[in-house]
C-alpha positions as CSV (number, residue, x, y, z in Angstrom):
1,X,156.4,-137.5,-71.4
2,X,153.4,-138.0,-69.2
3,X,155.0,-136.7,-66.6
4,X,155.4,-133.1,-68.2
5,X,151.8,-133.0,-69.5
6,X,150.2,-134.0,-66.3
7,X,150.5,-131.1,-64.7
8,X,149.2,-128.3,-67.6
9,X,146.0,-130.9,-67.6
10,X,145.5,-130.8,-63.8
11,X,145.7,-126.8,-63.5
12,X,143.7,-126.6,-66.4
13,X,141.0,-129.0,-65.0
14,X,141.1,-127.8,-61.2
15,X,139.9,-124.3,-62.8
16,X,137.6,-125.7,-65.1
17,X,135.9,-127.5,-61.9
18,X,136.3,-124.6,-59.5
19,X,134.2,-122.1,-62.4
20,X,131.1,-125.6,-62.3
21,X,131.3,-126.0,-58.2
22,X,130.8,-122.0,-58.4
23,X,128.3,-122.1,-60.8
24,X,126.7,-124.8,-58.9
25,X,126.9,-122.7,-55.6
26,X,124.7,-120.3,-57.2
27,X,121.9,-122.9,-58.7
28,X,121.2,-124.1,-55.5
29,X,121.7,-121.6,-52.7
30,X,120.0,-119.1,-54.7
31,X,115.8,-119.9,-53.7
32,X,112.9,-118.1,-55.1
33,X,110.4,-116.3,-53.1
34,X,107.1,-117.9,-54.3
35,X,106.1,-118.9,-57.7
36,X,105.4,-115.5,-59.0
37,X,109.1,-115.0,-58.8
38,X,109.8,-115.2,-62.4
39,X,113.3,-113.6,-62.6
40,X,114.5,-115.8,-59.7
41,X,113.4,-119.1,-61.2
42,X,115.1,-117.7,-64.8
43,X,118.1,-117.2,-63.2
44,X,118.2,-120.9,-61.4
45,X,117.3,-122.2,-64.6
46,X,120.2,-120.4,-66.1
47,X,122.5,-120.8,-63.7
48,X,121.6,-125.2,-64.3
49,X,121.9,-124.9,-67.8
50,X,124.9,-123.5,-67.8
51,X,126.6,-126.3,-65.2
52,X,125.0,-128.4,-67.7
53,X,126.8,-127.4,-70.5
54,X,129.9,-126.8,-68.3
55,X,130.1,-129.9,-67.1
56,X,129.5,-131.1,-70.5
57,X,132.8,-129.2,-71.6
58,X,134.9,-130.1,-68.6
59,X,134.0,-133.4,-69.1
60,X,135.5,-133.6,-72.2
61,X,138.3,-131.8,-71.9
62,X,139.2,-134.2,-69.2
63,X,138.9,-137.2,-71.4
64,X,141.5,-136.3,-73.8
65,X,144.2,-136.9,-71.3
66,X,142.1,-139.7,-69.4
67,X,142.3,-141.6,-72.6
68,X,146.0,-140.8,-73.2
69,X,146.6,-142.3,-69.7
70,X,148.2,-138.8,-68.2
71,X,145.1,-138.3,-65.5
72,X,143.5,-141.0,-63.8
73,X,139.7,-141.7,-64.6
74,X,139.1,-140.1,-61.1
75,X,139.7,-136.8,-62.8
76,X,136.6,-137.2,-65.1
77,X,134.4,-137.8,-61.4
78,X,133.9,-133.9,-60.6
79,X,132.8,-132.7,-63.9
80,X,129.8,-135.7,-64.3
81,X,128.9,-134.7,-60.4
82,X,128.0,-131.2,-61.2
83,X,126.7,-132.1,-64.8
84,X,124.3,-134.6,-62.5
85,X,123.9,-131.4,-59.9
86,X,122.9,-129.0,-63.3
87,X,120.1,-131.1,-64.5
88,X,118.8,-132.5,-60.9
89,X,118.4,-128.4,-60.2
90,X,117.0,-127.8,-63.6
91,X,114.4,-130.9,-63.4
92,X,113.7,-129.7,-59.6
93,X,113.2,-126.5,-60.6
94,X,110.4,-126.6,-63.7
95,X,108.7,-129.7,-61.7
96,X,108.2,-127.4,-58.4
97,X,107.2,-124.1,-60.0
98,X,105.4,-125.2,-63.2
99,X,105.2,-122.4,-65.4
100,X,101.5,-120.7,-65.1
101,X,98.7,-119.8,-68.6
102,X,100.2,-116.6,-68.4
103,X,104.0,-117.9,-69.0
């Protein structure tokens, strides 16, 4: 029975972590032009939070079958990398370009 499930789970996950390594792309390749650059810096902080939350949601969806033993534990590996990439962009981000009095 494994056998049959394994492969709905792995399609399901591939696209789950091909939407959070796109996501990601745009979190860090996109780069503000200076620290007045407020709808920039919104849309990094955004984009992170929603990796975050993807991440968080990929995650477990690939537990239910890790747990089952369908999917190796390597499958959960992609989904906690980009959750770790969400909230290292996200910490970057508000650290470098501290919101101003006028924010």
């Amino acid at each position: 029975m494994t056998g049959l499930l394994r492969g709905p789970w792995g399609v399901t996950l591939i696209l789950a972590n091909l939407l959070n390594a796109y996501v990601a792309y745009g979190a860090l390749v996109t780069q503000p032009l200076g620290d007045w650059d407020e709808q920039t810096l919104t849309a990094i902080e955004f984009a992170s939070a929603l990796l975050i939350v993807l991440g968080v949601v990929t995650s477990l969806l690939a537990l239910l079958p890790v747990r089952r033993g369908t999917l190796s534990r390597w499958w959960l590996a992609p989904s906690l990398i980009l959750l770790t990439v969400g909230a290292a962009r996200w910490t970057y981000i508000v650290q470098t370009y501290p919101q101003g009095p006028g924010g």
